[in-house]
DOLUM-707013 format. One record per residue (C-alpha): residue number from 1; residue in three letters; z, x, y. Coordinates in steps of 0.25 Angstrom, whole numbers, plus 5000, padded with zeros to 4 digits. Each point is the difference from the previous one (the first is absolute). Example, Ala and Ser with C-alpha at 12.3 -4.5 7.8 and 13.67 -1.06 7.14 Angstrom:
2
k/r/z/x/y
1/ala/5031/5049/4982
2/ser/4998/5006/5014
END
This chain:
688
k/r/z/x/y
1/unk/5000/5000/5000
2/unk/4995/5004/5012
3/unk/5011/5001/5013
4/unk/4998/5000/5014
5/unk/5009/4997/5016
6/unk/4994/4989/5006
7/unk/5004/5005/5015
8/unk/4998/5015/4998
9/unk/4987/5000/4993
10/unk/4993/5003/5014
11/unk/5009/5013/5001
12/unk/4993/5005/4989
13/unk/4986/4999/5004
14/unk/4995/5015/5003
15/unk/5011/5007/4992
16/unk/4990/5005/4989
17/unk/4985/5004/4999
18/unk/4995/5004/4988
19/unk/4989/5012/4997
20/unk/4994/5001/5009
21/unk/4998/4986/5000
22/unk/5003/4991/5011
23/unk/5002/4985/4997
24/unk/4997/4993/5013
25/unk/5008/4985/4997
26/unk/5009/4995/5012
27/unk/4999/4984/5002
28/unk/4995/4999/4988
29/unk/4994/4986/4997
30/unk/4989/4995/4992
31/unk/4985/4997/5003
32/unk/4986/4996/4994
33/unk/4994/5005/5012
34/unk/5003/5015/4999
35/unk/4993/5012/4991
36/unk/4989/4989/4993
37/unk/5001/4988/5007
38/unk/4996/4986/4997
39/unk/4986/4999/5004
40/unk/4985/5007/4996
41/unk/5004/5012/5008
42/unk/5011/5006/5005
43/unk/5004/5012/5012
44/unk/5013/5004/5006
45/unk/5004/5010/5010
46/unk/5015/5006/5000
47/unk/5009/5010/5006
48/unk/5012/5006/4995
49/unk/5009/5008/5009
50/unk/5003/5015/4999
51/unk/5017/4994/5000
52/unk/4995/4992/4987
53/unk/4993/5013/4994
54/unk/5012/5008/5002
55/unk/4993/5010/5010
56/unk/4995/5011/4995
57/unk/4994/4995/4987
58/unk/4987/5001/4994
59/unk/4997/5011/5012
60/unk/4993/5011/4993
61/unk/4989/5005/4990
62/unk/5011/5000/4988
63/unk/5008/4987/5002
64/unk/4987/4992/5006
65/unk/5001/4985/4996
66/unk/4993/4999/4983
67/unk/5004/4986/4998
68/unk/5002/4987/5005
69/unk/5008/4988/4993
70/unk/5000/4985/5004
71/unk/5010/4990/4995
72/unk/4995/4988/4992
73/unk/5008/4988/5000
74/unk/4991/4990/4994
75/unk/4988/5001/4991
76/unk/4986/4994/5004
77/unk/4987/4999/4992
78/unk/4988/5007/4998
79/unk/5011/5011/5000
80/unk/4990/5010/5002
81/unk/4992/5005/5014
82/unk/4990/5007/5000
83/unk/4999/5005/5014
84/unk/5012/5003/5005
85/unk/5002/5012/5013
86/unk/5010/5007/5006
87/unk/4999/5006/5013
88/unk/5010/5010/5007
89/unk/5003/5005/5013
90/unk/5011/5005/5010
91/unk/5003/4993/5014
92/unk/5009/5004/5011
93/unk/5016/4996/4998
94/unk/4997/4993/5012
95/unk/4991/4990/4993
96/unk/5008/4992/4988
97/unk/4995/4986/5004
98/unk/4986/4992/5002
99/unk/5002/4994/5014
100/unk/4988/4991/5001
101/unk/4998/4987/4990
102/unk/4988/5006/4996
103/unk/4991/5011/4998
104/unk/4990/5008/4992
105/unk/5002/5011/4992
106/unk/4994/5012/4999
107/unk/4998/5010/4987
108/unk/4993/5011/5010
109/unk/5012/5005/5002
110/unk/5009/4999/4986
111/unk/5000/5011/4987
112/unk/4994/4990/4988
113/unk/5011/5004/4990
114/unk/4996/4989/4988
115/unk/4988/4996/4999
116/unk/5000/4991/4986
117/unk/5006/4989/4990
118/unk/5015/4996/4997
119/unk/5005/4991/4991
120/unk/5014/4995/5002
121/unk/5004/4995/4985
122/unk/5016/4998/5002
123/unk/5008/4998/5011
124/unk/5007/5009/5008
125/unk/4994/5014/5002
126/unk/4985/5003/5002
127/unk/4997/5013/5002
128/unk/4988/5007/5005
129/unk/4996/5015/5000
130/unk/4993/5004/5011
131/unk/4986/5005/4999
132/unk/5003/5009/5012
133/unk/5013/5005/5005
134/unk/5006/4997/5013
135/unk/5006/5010/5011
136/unk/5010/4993/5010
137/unk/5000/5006/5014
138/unk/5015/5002/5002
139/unk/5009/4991/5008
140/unk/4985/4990/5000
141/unk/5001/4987/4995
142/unk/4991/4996/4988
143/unk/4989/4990/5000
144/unk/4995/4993/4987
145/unk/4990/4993/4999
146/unk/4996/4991/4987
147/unk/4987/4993/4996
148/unk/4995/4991/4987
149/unk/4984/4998/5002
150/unk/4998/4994/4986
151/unk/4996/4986/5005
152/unk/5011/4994/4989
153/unk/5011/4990/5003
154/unk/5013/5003/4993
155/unk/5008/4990/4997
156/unk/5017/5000/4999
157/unk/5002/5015/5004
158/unk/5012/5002/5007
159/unk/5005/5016/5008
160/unk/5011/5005/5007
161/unk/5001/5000/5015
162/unk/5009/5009/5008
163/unk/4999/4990/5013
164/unk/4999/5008/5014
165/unk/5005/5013/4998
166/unk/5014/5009/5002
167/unk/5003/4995/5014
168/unk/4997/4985/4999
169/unk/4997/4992/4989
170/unk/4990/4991/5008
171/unk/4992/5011/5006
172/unk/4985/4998/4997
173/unk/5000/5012/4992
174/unk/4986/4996/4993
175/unk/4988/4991/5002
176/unk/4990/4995/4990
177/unk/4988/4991/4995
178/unk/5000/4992/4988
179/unk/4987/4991/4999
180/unk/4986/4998/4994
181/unk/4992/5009/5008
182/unk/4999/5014/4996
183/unk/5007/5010/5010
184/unk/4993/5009/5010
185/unk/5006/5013/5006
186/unk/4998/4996/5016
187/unk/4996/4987/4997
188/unk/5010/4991/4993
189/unk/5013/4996/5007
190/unk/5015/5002/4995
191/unk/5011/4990/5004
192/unk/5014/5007/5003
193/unk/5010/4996/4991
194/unk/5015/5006/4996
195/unk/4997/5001/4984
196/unk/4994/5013/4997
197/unk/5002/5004/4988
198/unk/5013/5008/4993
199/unk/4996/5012/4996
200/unk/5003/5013/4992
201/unk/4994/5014/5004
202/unk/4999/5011/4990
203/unk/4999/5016/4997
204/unk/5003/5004/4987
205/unk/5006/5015/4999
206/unk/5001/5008/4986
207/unk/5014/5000/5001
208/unk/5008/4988/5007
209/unk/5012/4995/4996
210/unk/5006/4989/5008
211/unk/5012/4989/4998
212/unk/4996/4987/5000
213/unk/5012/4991/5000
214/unk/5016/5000/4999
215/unk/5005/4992/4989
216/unk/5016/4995/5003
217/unk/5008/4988/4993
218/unk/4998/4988/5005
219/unk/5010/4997/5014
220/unk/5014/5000/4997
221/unk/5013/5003/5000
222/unk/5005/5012/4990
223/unk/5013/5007/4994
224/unk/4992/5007/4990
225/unk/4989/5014/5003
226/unk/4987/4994/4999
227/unk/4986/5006/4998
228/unk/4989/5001/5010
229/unk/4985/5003/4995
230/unk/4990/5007/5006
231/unk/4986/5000/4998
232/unk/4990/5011/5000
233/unk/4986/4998/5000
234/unk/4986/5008/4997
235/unk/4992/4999/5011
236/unk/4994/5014/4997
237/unk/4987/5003/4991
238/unk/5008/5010/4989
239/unk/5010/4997/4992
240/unk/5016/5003/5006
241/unk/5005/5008/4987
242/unk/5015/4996/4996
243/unk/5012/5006/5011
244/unk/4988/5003/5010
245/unk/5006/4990/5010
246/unk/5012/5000/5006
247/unk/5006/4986/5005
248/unk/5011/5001/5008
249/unk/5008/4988/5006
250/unk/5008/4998/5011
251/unk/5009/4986/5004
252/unk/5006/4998/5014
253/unk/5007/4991/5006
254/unk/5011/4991/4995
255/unk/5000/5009/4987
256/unk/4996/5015/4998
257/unk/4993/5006/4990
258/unk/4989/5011/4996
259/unk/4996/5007/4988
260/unk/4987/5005/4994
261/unk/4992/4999/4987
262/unk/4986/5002/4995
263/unk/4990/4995/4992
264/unk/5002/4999/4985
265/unk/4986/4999/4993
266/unk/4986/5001/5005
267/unk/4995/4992/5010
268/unk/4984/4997/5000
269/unk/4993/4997/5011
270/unk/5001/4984/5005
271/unk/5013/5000/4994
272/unk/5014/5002/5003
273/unk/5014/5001/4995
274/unk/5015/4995/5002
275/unk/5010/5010/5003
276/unk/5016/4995/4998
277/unk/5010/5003/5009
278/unk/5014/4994/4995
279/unk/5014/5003/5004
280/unk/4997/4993/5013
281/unk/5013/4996/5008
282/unk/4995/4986/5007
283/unk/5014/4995/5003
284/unk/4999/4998/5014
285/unk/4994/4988/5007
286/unk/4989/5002/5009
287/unk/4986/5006/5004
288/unk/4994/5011/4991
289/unk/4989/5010/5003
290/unk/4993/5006/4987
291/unk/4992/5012/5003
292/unk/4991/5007/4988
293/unk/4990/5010/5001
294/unk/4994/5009/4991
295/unk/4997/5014/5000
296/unk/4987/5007/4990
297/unk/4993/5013/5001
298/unk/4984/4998/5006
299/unk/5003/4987/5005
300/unk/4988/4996/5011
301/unk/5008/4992/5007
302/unk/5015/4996/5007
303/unk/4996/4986/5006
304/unk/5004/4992/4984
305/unk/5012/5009/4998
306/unk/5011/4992/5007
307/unk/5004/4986/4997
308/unk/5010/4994/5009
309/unk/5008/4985/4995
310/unk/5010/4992/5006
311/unk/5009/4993/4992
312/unk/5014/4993/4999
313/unk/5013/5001/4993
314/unk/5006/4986/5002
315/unk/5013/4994/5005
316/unk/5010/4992/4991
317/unk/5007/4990/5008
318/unk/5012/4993/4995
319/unk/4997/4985/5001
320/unk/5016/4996/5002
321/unk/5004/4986/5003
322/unk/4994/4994/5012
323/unk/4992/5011/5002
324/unk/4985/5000/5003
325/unk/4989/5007/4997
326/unk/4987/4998/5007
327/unk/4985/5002/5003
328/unk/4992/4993/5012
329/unk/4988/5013/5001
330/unk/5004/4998/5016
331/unk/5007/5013/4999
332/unk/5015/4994/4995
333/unk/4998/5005/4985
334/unk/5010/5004/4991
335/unk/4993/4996/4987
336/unk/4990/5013/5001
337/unk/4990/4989/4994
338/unk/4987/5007/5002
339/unk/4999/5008/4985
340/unk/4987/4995/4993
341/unk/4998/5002/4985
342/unk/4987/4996/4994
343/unk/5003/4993/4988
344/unk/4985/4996/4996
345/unk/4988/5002/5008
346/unk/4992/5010/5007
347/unk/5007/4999/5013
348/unk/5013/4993/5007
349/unk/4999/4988/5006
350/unk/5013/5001/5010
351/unk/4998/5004/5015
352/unk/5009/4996/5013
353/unk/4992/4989/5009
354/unk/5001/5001/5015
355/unk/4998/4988/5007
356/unk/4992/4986/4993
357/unk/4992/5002/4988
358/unk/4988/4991/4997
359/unk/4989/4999/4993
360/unk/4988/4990/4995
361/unk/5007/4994/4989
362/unk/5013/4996/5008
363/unk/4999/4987/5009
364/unk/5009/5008/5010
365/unk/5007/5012/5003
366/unk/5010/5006/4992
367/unk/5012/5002/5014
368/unk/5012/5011/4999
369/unk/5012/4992/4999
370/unk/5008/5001/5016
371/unk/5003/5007/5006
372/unk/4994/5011/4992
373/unk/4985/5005/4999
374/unk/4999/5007/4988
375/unk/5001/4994/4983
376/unk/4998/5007/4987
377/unk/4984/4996/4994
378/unk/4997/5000/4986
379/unk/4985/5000/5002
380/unk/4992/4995/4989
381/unk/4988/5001/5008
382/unk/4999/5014/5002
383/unk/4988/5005/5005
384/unk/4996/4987/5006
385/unk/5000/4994/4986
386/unk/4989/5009/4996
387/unk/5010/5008/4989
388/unk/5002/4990/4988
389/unk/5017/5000/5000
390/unk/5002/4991/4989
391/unk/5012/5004/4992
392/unk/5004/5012/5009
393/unk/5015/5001/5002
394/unk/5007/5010/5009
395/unk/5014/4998/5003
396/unk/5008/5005/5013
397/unk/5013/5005/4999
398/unk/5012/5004/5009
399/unk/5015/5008/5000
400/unk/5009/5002/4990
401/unk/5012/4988/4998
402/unk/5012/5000/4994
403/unk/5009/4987/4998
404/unk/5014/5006/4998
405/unk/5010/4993/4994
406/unk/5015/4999/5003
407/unk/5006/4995/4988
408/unk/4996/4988/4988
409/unk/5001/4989/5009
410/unk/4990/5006/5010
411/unk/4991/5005/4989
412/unk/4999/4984/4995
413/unk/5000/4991/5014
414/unk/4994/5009/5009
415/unk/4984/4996/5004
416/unk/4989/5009/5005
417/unk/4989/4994/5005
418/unk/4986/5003/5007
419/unk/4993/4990/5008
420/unk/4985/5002/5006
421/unk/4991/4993/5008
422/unk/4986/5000/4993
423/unk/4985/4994/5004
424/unk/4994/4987/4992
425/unk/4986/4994/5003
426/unk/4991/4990/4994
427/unk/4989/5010/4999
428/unk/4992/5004/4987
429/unk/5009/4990/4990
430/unk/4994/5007/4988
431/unk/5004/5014/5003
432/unk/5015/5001/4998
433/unk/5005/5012/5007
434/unk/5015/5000/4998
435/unk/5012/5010/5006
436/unk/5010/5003/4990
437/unk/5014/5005/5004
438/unk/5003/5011/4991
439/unk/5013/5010/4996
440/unk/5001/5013/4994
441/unk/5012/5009/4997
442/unk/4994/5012/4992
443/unk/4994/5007/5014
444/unk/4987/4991/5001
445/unk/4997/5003/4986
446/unk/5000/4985/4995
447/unk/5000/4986/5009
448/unk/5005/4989/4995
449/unk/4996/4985/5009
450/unk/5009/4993/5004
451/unk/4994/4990/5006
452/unk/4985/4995/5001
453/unk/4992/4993/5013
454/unk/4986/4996/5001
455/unk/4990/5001/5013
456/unk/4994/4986/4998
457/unk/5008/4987/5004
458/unk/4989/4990/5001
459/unk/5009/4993/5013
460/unk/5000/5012/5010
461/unk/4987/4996/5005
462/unk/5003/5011/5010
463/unk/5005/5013/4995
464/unk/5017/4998/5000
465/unk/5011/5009/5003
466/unk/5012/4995/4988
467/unk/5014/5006/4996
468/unk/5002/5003/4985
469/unk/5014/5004/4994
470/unk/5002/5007/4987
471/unk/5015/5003/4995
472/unk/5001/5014/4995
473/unk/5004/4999/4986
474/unk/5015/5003/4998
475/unk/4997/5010/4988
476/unk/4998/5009/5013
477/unk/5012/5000/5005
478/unk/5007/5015/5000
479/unk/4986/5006/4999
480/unk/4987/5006/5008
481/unk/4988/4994/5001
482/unk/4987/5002/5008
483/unk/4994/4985/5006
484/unk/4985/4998/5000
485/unk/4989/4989/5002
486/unk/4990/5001/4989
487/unk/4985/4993/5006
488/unk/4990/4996/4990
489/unk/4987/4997/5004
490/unk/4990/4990/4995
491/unk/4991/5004/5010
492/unk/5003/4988/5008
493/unk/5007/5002/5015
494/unk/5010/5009/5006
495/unk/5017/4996/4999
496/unk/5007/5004/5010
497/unk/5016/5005/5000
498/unk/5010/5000/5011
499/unk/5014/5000/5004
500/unk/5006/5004/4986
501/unk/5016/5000/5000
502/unk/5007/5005/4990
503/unk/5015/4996/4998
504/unk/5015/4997/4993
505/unk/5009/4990/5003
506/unk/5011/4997/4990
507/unk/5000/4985/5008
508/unk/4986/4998/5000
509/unk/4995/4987/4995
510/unk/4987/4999/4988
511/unk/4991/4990/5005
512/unk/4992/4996/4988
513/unk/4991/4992/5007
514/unk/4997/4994/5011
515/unk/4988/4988/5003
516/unk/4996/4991/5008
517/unk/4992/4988/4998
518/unk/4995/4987/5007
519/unk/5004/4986/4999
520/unk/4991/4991/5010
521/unk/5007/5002/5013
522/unk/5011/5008/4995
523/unk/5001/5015/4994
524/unk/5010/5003/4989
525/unk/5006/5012/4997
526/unk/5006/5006/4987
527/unk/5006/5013/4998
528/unk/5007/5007/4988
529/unk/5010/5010/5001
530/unk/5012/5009/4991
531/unk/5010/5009/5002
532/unk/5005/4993/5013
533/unk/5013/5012/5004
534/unk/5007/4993/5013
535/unk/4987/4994/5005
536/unk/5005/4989/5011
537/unk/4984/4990/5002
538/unk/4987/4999/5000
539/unk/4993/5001/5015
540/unk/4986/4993/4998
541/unk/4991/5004/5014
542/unk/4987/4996/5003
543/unk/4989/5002/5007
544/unk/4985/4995/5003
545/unk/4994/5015/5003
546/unk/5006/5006/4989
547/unk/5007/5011/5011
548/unk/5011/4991/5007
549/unk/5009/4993/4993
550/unk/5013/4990/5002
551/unk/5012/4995/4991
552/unk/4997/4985/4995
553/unk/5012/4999/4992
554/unk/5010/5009/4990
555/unk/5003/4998/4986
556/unk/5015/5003/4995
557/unk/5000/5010/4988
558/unk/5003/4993/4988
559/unk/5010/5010/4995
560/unk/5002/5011/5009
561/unk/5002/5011/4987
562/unk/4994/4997/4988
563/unk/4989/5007/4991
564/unk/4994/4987/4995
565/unk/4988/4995/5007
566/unk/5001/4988/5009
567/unk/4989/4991/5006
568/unk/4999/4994/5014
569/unk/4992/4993/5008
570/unk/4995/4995/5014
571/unk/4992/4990/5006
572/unk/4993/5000/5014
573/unk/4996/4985/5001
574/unk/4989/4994/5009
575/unk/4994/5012/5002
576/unk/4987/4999/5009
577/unk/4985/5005/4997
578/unk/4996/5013/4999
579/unk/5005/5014/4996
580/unk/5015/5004/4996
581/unk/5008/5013/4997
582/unk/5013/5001/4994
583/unk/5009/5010/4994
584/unk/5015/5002/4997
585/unk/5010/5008/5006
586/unk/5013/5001/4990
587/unk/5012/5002/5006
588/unk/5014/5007/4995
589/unk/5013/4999/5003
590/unk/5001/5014/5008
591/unk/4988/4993/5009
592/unk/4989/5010/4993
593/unk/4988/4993/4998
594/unk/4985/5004/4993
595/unk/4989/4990/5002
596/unk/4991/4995/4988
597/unk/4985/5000/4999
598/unk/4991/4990/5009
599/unk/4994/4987/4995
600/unk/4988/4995/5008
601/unk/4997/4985/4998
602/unk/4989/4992/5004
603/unk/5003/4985/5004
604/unk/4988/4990/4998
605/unk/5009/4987/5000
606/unk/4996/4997/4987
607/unk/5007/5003/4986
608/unk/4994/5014/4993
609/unk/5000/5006/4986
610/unk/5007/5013/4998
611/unk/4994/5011/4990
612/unk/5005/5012/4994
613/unk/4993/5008/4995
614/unk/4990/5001/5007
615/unk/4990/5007/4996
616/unk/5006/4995/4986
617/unk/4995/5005/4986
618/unk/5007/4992/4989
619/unk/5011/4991/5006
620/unk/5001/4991/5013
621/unk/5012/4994/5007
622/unk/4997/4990/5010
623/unk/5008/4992/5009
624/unk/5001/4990/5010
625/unk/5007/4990/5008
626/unk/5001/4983/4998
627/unk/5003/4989/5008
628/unk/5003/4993/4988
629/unk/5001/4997/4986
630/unk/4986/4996/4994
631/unk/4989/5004/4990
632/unk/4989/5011/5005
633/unk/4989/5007/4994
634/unk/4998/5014/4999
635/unk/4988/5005/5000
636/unk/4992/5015/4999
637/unk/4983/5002/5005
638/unk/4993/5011/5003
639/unk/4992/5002/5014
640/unk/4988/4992/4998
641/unk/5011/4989/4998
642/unk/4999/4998/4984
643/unk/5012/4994/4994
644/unk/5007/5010/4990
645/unk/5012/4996/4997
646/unk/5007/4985/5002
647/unk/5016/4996/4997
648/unk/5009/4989/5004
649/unk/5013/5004/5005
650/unk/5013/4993/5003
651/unk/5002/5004/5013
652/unk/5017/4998/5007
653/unk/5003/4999/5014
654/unk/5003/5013/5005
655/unk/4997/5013/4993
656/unk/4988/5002/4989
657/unk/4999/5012/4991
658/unk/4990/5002/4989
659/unk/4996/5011/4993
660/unk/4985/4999/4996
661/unk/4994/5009/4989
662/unk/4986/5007/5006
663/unk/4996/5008/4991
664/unk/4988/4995/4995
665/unk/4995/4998/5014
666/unk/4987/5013/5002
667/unk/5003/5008/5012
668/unk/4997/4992/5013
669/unk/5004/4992/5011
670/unk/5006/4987/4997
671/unk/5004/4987/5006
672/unk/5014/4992/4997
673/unk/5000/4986/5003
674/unk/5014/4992/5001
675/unk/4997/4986/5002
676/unk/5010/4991/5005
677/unk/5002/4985/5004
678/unk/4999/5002/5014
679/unk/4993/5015/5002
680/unk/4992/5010/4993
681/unk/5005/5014/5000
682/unk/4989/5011/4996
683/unk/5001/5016/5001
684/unk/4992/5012/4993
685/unk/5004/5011/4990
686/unk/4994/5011/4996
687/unk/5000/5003/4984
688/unk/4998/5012/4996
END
């Protein structure tokens, strides 16, 4: 499993070159424009920086430029082109951007360096060798410039773009042509745009070793020496032969160490070895800095020696009683949530939204909850929806907590809990994208879920903000755990995470559950709870914007200490037309108080059907309100309005509930039909 730091991974961009090879992939996004294109022909300008290619790279006869590597996201078909250039040139460093919308090109004044076919079979690397070698002028910046002549469209092929360049991601660092005519030096016309493509440059040396990665234990708190691994590659042409190589290792910051090791067996070209460095003391919480280089004998270059990592040693916290841990991502964090551990997948889905997020399939903008201006995304459309996602899970992880325990009594009664506020919309109802809450204990090395939530709620019908709780299992009590938020995609929509709280309070209440339903004019709520310790009542506010809310009346506790569950309810009679938010606010005797999620109720005057599930699989319970005892019928039909399924029910005044088996039903949208003496109530379901 793969690790990553959500907020540092930009302070690691930079920190390692390999060869000399040069991989040019800032704002990295995806595109069907760049490299091939999505037309008959295809031609791009772009300029990279001399910042991007590390200064004096590529500068003379011995380490010119011999290769050339594209990244392919997506495959296309015909896979082949047959015609296919590569033209090179340097440019002042005062000339890294197109400022006119349009222009021609010219080749009068580029190196032709590839004049031939390629034919990208797999994603991920296409490599070209160059037909002619390139010589940067030092401290110039580099101009490339691309054209496909092959009179071909083809279809579905996907490349990296590394958008603008090092000092602004929306710089118009390229231009380019995509169309049915064929491209003319000083004739045809390139549009500026901020996609140029990412790019790797290349020298290969007969002897060149480089490290290529730092390989530490997963984010967290240890008592025990760890192991960090190094990895050292060949970019060279020879073989390194055993113990040629020396890696050494140095660690700064909040813990120290250094040593040095070399390579064990020999190490062929293309390939590369993992070098252990054990006996590490990571006891101290805080920020790392790993430094590794390697030392050979004849090695062409110094540029791939050194590779540079942040990383983190976590806190532990002690969650003691009426304490709280808590994340916002507005700058009050004590969780440390921002590890990312890829569980399946080619890439995590987790990244840290600033502002709004929307997108085609939402019917409205996905708004940080206020004050703030920031939430957690799981994206399940990254790269635009171009990269298929389905079944990719990543989950992100914060600090270290312990749960102490101060005698047996404590160890039995005492409750943790985390509560979280997380997106649901109504878009894509048959891509099931789910978060789940999730626990470890042994360092990261296992997550058990703890709770499961899906993404789609078929009544959002705007994207909604809603407040989950999940009690942490008391078999935790007295140890150290990590917390984290497993996403799974289904390549449907994005889930967004905010406001997470995590806490203990020996006089906490368990809400069980919490609904609310309609009754004609009135709205009824129910609510579930255990383990009331010295609660005093129930608070029920409500509100008609979902933000600003007022007390309508107060239940008593029914038994102010017990650990048995008790049932209560409230009724707001004569309600009027229109849209309704209520939520709970228990109250203890030492005047603390928590507040329960929010139910949002819409008011029609009439009687409606209440399901759950829904989406339903095997099983449905459905319930409404009567104004009076009677016979009704009951009846299921599909869309078009074809009768399914018919029953006669004996119907009481007051509340209904029925449990109706669905499982024969094909996966589909259906109507329930309630038909009473004096109304008709109808509503849909989803089967799945």
């Amino acid at each position: 499993m793969k690790n990553y730091f959500l907020f540092l991974s930009v302070l690691l961009i930079g920190l390692h070159s390999q060869a000399q090879r040069v991989v040019i992939s800032n704002n990295q996004q995806a595109s069907r424009d760049a490299v091939i294109g999505r037309s008959y022909y295809h031609a791009s300008e772009s300029i990279y920086t001399n910042d991007e290619l590390l200064g004096p790279t590529f500068t003379t006869a011995s380490e010119a430029i011999q290769s050339i590597s594209f990244y392919v996201v997506a495959l296309g078909s015909p896979n082949s082109v047959s015609k296919f250039k590569v033209w090179m040139k340097n440019v002042s460093s005062t000339q890294s951007v197109f400022n006119t919308l349009s222009g021609k090109y010219d080749t009068s004044s580029y190196q032709l360096v590839y004049n031939g076919a390629i034919s990208p079979t797999n994603t991920g690397v296409l490599e070209i060798n160059l037909q002619n070698e390139f010589i940067r002028i030092v401290g110039n910046n580099l101009q490339v410039l691309i054209e496909r002549l092959d009179n071909t469209i083809h279809g579905g092929f996907s490349f990296y773009t590394a958008n603008g360049n090092n000092t602004s991601s929306t710089a118009f660092s390229s231009r380019l042509y995509n169309g049915n005519t064929l491209p003319t030096s000083n004739v045809t016309n390139l549009t500026q745009t901020i996609k140029r493509p990412s790019i790797q440059f290349a020298h290969l040396f007969t002897f060149d070793a480089s490290i290529i990665n730092i390989i530490n234990p997963i984010v967290s708190c240890y008592n025990s020496p760890q192991t960090v691994q190094v990895e050292l590659s060949n970019d060279g042409v020879s073989p390194i032969d055993p113990g040629a190589a020396t890696v050494t290792l140095n660690i700064g910051g909040a813990n120290s160490f250094s040593g040095s090791a070399t390579n064990s067996s020999t190490i062929l070209a293309g390939q590369s070895e993992i070098i252990s460095f054990s006996g590490i003391d990571l006891s101290n919480a805080g920020e790392n800095i790993d430094t590794a280089f390697v030392a050979l004998d004849g090695d062409g270059t110094v540029y791939n020696d050194t590779f540079k990592y942040a990383t983190t040693t976590a806190v532990n916290s002690n969650l003691n009683h009426n304490s709280f841990i808590t994340e916002d991502f507005e700058g009050n964090i004590s969780s440390g949530i921002n590890n990312v551990e890829i569980v399946d997948g080619d890439a995590q889905l987790w990244t840290l939204q600033q502002g709004e997020y929307f997108n085609s399939y939402l019917t409205a903008p996905i708004t940080p909850r206020s004050p703030g201006n920031n939430f957690l995304l799981f994206d399940a459309l990254f790269n635009e929806g171009i990269t298929n996602t389905q079944y990719f899970r990543s989950i992100i992880y914060g600090n270290c907590i312990t749960i102490p325990v101060y005698d047996q009594i404590d160890s039995l009664n005492s409750r943790a809990y985390i509560s979280f506020y997380m997106s649901h919309d109504n878009s894509q109802p048959i891509s099931v994208d789910s978060c789940y809450l999730v626990i470890s204990e042994d360092k990261g090395q296992t997550w058990s879920r703890l709770e499961g939530f899906a993404r789609l709620d078929l009544t959002a019908s705007i994207p909604e903000w809603k407040l989950h709780n999940v009690e942490i299992p008391t078999q935790y009590n007295g140890h150290t755990f990590q917390i984290g938020f497993e996403g799974v995609s289904d390549w449907g929509n994005v889930i967004g995470i905010d406001d997470i709280n995590i806490y203990r309070d020996a006089d906490a209440v368990n809400m069980i559950s919490f609904n609310a339903r309609n009754s004609g004019n009135k709205n009824i709520l129910n609510w579930e709870t255990s383990h009331e310790i010295n609660m005093s009542s129930f608070n029920i506010e409500h509100s008609i914007d979902g933000n600003n809310f007022t007390s309508i009346g107060e239940v008593k506790s029914s038994q102010s200490n017990s650990v048995l569950n008790n049932k209560y309810q409230f009724v707001d009679a004569n309600v009027s037309k229109g849209t309704h938010f209520y939520r709970l606010k228990t109250i203890e005797k030492n005047s603390a108080s928590k507040y329960s999620d929010i139910k949002k109720l819409i008011n029609t005057g009439a009687a409606q059907i209440d399901i759950n599930p829904n989406p339903v699989r095997e099983l449905m319970n459905i319930s409404f309100d009567a104004d009076q005892s009677e016979k009704g019928t009951l009846s299921i039909s599909d869309i078009s309005g074809r009768k399914i399924l018919n029953t006669v029910l004996d119907i009481k005044k007051g509340y209904n509930n029925y449990s109706l088996p669905v499982y024969i039903l094909k996966s589909g949208s259906y109507l329930i039909n309630v038909q009473l003496s004096n109304q008709k109530i109808v509503k849909q379901f989803n089967k799945l």
